[in-house]
mmCIF file as Biopython writes it, N, C-alpha, C and O atoms, coordinates in Angstrom:
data_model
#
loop_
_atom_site.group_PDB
_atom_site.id
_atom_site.type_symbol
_atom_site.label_atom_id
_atom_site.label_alt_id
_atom_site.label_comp_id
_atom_site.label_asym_id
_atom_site.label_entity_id
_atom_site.label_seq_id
_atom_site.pdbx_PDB_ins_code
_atom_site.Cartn_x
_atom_site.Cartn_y
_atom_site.Cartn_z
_atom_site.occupancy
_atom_site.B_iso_or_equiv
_atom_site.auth_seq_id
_atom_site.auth_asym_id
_atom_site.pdbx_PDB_model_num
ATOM 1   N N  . UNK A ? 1  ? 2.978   -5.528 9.224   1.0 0.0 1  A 1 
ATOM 2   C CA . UNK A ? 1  ? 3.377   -4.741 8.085   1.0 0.0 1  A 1 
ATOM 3   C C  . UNK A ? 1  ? 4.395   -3.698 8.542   1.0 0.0 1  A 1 
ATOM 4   O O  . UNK A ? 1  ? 4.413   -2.949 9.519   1.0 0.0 1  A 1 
ATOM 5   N N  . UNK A ? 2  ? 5.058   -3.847 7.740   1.0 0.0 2  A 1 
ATOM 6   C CA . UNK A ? 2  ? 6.454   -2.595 8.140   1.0 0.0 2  A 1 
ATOM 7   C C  . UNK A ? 2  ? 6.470   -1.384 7.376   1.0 0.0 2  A 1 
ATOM 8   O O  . UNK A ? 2  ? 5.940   -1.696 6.310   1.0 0.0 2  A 1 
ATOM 9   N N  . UNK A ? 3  ? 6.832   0.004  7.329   1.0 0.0 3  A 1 
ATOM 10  C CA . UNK A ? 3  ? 6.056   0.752  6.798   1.0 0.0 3  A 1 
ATOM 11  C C  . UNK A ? 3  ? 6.502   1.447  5.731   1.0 0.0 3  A 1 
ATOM 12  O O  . UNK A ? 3  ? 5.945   2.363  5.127   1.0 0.0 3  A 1 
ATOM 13  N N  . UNK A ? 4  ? 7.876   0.781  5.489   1.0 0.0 4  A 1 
ATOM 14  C CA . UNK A ? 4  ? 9.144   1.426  4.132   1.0 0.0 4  A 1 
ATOM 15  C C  . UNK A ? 4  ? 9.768   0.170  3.666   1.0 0.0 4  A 1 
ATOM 16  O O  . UNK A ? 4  ? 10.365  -0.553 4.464   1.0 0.0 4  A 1 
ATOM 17  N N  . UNK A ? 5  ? 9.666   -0.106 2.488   1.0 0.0 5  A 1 
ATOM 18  C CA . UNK A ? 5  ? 11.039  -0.969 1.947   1.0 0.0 5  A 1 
ATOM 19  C C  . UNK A ? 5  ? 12.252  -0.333 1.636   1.0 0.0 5  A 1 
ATOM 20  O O  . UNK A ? 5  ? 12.213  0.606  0.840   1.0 0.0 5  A 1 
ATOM 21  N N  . UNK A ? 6  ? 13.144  -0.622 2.042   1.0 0.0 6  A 1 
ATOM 22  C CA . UNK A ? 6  ? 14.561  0.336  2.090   1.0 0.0 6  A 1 
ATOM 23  C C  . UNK A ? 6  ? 15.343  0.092  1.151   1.0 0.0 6  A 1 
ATOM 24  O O  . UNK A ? 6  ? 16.494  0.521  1.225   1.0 0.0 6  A 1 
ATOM 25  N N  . UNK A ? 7  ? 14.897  -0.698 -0.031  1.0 0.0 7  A 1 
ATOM 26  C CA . UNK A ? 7  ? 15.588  -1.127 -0.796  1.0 0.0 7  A 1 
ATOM 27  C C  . UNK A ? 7  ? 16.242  -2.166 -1.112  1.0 0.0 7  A 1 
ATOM 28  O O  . UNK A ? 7  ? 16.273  -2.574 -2.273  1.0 0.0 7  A 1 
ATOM 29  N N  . UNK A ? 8  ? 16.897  -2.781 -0.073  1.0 0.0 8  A 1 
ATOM 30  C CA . UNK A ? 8  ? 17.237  -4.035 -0.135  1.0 0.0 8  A 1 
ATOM 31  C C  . UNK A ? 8  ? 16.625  -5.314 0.497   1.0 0.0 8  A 1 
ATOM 32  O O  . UNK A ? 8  ? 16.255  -5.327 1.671   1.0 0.0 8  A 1 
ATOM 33  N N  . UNK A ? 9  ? 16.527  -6.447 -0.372  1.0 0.0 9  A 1 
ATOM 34  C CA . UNK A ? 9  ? 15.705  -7.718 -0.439  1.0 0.0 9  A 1 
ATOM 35  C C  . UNK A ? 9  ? 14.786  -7.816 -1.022  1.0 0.0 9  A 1 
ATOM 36  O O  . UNK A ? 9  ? 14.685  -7.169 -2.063  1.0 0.0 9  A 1 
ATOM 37  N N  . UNK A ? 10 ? 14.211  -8.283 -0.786  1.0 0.0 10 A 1 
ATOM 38  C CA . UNK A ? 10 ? 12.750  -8.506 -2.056  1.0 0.0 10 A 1 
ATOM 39  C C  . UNK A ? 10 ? 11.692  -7.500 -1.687  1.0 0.0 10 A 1 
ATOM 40  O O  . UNK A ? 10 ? 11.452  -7.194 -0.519  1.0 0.0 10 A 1 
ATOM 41  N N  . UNK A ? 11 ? 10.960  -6.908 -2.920  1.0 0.0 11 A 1 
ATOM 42  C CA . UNK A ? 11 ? 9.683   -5.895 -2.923  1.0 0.0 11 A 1 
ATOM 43  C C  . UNK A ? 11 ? 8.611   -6.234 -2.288  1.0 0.0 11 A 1 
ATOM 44  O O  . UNK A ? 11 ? 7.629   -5.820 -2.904  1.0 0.0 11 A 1 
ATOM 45  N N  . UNK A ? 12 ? 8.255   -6.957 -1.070  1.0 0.0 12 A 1 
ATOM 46  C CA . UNK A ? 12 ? 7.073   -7.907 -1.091  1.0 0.0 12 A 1 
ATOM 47  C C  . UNK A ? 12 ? 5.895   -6.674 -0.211  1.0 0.0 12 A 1 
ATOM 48  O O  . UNK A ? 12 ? 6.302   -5.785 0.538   1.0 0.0 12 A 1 
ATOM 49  N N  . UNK A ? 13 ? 4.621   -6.893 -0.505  1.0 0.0 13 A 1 
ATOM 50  C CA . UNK A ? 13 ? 3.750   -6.166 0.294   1.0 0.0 13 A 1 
ATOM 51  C C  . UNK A ? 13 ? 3.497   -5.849 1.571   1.0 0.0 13 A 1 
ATOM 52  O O  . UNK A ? 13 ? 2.674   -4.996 1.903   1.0 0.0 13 A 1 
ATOM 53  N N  . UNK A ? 14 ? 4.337   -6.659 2.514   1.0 0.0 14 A 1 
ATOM 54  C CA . UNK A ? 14 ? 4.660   -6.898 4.085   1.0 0.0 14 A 1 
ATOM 55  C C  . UNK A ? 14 ? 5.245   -4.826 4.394   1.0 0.0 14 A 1 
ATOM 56  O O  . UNK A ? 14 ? 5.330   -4.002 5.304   1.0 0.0 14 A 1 
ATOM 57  N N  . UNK A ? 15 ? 5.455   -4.943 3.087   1.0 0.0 15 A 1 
ATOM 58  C CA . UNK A ? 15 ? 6.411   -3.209 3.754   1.0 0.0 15 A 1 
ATOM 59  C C  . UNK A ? 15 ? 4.968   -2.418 3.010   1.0 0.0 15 A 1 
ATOM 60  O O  . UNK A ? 15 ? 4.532   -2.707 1.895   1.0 0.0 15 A 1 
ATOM 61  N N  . UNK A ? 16 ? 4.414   -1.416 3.901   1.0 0.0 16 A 1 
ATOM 62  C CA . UNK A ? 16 ? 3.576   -0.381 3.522   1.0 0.0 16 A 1 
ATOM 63  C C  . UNK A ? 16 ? 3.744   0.099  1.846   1.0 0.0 16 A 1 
ATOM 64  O O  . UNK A ? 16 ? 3.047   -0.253 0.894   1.0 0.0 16 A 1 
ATOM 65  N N  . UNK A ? 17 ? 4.759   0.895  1.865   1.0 0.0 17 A 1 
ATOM 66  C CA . UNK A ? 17 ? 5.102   1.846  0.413   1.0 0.0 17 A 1 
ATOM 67  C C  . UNK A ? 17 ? 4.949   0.954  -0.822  1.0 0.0 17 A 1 
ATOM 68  O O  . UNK A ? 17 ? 4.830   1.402  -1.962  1.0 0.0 17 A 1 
ATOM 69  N N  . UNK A ? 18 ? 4.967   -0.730 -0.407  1.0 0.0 18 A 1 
ATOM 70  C CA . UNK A ? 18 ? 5.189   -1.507 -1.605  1.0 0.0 18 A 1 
ATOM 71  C C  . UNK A ? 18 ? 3.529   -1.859 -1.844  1.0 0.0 18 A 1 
ATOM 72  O O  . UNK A ? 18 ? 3.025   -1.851 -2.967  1.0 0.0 18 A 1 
ATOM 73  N N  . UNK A ? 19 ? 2.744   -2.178 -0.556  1.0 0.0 19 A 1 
ATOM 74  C CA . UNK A ? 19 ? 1.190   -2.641 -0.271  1.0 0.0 19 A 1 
ATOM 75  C C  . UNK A ? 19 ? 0.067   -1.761 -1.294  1.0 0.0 19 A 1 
ATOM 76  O O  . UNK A ? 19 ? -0.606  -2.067 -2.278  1.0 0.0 19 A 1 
ATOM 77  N N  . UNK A ? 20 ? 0.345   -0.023 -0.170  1.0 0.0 20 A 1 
ATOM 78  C CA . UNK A ? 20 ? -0.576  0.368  -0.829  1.0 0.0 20 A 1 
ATOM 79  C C  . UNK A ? 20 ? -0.342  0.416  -2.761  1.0 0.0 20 A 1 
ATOM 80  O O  . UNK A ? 20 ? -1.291  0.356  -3.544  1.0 0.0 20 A 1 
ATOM 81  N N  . UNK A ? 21 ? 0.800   0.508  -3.086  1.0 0.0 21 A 1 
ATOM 82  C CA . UNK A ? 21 ? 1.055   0.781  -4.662  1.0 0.0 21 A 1 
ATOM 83  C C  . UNK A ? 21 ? 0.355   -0.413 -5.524  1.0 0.0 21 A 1 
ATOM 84  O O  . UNK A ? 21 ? -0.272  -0.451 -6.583  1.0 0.0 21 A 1 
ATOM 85  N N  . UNK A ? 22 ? 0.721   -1.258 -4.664  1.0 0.0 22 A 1 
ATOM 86  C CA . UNK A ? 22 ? -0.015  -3.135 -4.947  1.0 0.0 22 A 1 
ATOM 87  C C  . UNK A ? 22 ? -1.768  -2.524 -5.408  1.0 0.0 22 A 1 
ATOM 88  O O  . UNK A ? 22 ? -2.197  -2.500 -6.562  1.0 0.0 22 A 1 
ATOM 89  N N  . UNK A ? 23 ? -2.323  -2.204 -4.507  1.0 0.0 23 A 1 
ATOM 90  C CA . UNK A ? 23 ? -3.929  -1.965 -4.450  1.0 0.0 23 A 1 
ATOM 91  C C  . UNK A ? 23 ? -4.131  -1.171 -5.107  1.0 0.0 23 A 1 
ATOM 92  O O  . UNK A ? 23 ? -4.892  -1.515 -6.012  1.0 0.0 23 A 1 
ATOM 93  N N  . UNK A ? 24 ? -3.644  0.400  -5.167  1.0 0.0 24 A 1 
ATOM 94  C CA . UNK A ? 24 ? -4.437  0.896  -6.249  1.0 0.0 24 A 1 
ATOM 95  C C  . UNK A ? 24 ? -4.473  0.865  -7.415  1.0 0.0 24 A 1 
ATOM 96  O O  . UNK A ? 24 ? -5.248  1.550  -8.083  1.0 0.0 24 A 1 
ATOM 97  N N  . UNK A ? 25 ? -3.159  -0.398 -8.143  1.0 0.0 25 A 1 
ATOM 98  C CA . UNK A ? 25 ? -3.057  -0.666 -8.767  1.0 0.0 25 A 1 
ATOM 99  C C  . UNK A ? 25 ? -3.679  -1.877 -9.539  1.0 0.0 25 A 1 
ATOM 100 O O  . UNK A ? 25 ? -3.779  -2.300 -10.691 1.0 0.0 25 A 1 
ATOM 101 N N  . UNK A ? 26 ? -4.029  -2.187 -8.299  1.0 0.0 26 A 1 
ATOM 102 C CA . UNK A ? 26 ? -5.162  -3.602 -8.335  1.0 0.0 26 A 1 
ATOM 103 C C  . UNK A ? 26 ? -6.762  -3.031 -8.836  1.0 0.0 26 A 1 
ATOM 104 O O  . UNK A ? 26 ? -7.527  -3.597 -9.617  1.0 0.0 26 A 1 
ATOM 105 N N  . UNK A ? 27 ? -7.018  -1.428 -7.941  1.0 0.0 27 A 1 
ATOM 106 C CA . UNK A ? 27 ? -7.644  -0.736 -7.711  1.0 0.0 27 A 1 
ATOM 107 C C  . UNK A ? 27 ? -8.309  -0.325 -8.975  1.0 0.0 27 A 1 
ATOM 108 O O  . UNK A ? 27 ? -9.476  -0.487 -9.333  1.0 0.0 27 A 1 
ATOM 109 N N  . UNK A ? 28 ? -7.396  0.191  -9.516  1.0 0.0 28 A 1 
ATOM 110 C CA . UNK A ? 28 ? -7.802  1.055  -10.403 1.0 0.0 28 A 1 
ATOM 111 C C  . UNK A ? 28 ? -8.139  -0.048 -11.980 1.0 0.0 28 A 1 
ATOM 112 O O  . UNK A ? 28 ? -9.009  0.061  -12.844 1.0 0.0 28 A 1 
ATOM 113 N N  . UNK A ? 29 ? -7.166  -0.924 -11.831 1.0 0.0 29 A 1 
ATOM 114 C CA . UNK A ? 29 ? -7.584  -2.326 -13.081 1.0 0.0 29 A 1 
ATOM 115 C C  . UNK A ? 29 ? -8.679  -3.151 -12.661 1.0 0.0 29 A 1 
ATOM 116 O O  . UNK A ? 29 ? -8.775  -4.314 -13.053 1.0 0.0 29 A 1 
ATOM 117 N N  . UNK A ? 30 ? -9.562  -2.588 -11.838 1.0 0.0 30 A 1 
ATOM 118 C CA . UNK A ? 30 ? -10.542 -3.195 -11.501 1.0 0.0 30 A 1 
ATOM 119 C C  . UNK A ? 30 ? -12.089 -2.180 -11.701 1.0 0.0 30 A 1 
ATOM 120 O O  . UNK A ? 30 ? -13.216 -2.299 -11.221 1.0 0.0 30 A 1 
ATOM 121 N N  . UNK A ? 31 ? -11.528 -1.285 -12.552 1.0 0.0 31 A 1 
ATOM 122 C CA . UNK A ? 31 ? -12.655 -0.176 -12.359 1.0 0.0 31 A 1 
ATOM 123 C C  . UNK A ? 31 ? -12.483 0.835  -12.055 1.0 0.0 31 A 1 
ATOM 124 O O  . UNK A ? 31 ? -12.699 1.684  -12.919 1.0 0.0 31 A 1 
ATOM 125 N N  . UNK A ? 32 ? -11.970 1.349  -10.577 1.0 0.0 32 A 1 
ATOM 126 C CA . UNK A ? 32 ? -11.919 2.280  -9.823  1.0 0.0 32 A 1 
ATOM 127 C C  . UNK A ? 32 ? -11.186 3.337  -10.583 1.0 0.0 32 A 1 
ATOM 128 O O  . UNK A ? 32 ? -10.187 3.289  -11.301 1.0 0.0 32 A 1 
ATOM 129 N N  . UNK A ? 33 ? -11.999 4.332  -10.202 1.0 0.0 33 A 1 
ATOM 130 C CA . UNK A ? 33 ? -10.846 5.751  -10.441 1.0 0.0 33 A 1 
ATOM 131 C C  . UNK A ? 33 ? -10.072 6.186  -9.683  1.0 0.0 33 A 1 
ATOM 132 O O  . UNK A ? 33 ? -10.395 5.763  -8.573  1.0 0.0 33 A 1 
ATOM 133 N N  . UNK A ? 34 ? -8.909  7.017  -9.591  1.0 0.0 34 A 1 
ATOM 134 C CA . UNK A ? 34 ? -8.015  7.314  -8.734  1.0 0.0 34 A 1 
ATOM 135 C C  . UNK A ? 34 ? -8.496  8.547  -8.471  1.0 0.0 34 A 1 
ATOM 136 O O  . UNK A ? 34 ? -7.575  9.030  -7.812  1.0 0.0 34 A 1 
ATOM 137 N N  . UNK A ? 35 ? -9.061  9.105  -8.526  1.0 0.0 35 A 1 
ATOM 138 C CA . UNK A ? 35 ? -10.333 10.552 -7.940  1.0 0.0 35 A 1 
ATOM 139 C C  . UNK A ? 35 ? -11.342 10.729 -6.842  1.0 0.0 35 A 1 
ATOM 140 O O  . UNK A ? 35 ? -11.753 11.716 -6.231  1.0 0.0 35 A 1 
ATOM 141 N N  . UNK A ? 36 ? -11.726 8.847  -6.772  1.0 0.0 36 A 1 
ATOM 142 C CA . UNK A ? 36 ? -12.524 8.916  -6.472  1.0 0.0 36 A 1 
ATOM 143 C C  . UNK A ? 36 ? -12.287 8.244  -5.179  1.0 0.0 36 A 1 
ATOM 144 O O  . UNK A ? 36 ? -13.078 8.313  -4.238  1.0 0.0 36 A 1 
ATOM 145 N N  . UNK A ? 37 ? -11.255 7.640  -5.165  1.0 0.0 37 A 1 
ATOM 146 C CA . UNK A ? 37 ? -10.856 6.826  -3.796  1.0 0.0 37 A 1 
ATOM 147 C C  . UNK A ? 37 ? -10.530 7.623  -2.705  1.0 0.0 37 A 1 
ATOM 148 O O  . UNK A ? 37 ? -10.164 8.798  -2.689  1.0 0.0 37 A 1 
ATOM 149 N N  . UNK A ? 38 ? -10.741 6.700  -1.637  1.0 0.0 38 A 1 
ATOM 150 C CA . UNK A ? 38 ? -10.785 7.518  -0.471  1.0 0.0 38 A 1 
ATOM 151 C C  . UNK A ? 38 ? -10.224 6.148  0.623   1.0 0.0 38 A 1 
ATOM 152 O O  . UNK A ? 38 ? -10.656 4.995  0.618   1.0 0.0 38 A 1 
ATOM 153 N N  . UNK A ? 39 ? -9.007  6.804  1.617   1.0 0.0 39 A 1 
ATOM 154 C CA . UNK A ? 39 ? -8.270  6.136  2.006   1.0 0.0 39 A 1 
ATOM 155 C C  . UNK A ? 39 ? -8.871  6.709  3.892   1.0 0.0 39 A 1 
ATOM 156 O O  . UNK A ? 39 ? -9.158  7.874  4.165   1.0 0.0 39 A 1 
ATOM 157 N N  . UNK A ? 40 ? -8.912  5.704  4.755   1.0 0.0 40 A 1 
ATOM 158 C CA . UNK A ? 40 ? -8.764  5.804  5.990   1.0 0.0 40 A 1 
ATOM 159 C C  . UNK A ? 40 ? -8.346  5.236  6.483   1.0 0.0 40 A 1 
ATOM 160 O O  . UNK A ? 40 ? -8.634  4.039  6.495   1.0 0.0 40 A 1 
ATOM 161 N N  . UNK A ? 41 ? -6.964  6.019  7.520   1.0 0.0 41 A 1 
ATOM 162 C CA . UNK A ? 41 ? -6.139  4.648  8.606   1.0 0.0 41 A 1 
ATOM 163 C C  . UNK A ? 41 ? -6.386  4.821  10.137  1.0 0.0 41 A 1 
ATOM 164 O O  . UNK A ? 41 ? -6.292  5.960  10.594  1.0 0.0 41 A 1 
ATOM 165 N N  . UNK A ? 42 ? -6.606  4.081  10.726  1.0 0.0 42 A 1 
ATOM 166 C CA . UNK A ? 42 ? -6.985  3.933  12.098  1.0 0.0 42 A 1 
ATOM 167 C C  . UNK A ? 42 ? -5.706  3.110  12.684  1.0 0.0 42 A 1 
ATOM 168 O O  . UNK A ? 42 ? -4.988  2.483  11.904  1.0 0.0 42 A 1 
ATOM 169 N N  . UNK A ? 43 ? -5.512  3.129  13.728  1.0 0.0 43 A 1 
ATOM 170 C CA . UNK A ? 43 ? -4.562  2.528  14.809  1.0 0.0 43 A 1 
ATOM 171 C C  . UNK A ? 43 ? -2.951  2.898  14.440  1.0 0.0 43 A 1 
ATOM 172 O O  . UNK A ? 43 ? -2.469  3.917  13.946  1.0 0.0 43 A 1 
ATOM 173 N N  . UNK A ? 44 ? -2.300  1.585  14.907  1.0 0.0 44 A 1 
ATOM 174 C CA . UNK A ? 44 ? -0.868  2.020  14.430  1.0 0.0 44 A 1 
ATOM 175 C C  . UNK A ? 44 ? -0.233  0.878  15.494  1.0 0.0 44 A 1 
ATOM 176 O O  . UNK A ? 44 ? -0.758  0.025  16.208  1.0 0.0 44 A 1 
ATOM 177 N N  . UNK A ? 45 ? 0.542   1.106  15.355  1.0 0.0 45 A 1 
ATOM 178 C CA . UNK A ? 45 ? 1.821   0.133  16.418  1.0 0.0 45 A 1 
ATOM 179 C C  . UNK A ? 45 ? 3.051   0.766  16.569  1.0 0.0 45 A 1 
ATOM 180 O O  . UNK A ? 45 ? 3.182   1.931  16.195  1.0 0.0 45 A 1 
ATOM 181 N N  . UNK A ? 46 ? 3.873   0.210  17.017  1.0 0.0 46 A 1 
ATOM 182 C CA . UNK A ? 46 ? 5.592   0.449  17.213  1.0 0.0 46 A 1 
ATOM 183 C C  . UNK A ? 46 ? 6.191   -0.934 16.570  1.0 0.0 46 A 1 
ATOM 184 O O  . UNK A ? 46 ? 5.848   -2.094 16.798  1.0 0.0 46 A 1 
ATOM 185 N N  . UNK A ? 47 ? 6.868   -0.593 15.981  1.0 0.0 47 A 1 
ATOM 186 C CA . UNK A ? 47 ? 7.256   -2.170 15.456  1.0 0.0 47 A 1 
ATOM 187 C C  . UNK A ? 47 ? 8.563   -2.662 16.627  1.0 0.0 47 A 1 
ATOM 188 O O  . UNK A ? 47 ? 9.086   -3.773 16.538  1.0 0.0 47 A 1 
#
């Protein structure tokens, strides 16, 4: 996963900024409140 779409080429979830927007959007049409979520990230890389 890469961690910005920069704008050019396609929107796909592979880029971070496009992923998480994907889920809580998935998230929240699934029930969830946006209050109530709670996000944790562990590790990381260098691309």
């Amino acid at each position: 996963m890469l961690p910005f779409w920069n704008g050019s080429g396609l929107a796909t979830p592979k880029y971070g900024n496009i992923a998480i927007e994907k889920l809580l959007k998935k998230l929240v049409s699934m029930g969830s409140r946006k209050d109530q979520i709670i996000a944790k990230v562990f590790g990381g890389s260098e691309v």
